[in-house]
N, C-alpha and C positions, 0 to 999 in steps of 0.2 A: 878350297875350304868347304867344298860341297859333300854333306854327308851323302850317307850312303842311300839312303830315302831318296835323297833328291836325284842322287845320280841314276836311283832304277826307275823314279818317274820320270826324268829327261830320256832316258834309254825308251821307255814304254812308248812316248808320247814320237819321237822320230821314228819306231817300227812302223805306229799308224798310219804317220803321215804316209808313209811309203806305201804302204800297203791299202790303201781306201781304194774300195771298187768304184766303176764308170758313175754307178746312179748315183753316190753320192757327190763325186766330181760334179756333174751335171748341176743338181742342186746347188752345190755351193757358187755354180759359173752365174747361174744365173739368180741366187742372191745377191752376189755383189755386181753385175749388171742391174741390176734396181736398186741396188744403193747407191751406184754411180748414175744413175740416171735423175734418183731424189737430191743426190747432190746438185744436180746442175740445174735440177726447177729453181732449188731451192736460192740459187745464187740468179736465177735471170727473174725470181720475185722482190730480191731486196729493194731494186730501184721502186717498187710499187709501193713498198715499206716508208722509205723516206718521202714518196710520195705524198700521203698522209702527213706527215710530219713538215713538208714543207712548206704548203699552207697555213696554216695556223702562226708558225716561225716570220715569213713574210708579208703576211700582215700585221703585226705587231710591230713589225720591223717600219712599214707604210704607213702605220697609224703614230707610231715615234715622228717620225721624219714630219707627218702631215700636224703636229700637235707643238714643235719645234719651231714648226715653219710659223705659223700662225701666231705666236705666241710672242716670237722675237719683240716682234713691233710694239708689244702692250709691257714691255720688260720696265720696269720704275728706273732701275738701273741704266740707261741709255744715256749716255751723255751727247748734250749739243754739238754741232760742226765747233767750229771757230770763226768760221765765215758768221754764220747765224749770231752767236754770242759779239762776237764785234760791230755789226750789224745793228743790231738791239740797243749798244749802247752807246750813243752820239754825244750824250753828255761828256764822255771822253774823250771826244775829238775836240769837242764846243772848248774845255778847258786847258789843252793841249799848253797853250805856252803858258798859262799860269804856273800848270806843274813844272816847266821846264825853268820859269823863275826862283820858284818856291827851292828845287832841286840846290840850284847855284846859290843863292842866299842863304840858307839853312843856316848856315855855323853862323851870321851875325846875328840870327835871333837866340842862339842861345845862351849867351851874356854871360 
């Protein structure tokens, strides 16, 4: 479906290629030897790239964890052991078998 146009610039542009003399071969060997050479800087800089980047990243990261850390213990939210809480309160040991009469009796005091 290629018009006619197009078919005499595809025709023009394959005679070139075939036909380009040495100096411009040369030239173009060694354009794209520096472009393949900027490629490869360009890839053994990125580790230097994140570099940068990952300082800043892992200190925040350090400064979380160290602000976490510290903070647990002053949480309002903490709840007691169990040990501590039963510990604390002997008045429940002290009345121990009153409850356990109170328990069994119950239904004759309610008449």
């Amino acid at each position: 479906m290629k018009t006619q146009f197009e078919q005499d610039l595809q025709t023009r542009l394959r005679h070139s290629e075939q036909t380009i003399d040495t100096e411009n071969l040369t030239q173009l060997a060694d354009i794209r030897q520096q472009a393949l050479g900027l490629q490869l800087t360009r890839k053994t800089n990125t580790p230097h790239r994140w570099r940068h980047f990952s300082w800043p990243t892992a200190g925040m990261a350090l400064a979380s964890l160290l602000l976490i850390v510290l903070a647990a213990p002053l949480s309002p939210f903490t709840s007691p052991s169990s040990i501590d809480y039963l510990s604390d309160n002997t008045e429940l040991y002290d009345d121990l078998e009153f409850y356990y009469w109170l328990a069994e009796n119950e239904q004759s005091f309610r008449g």
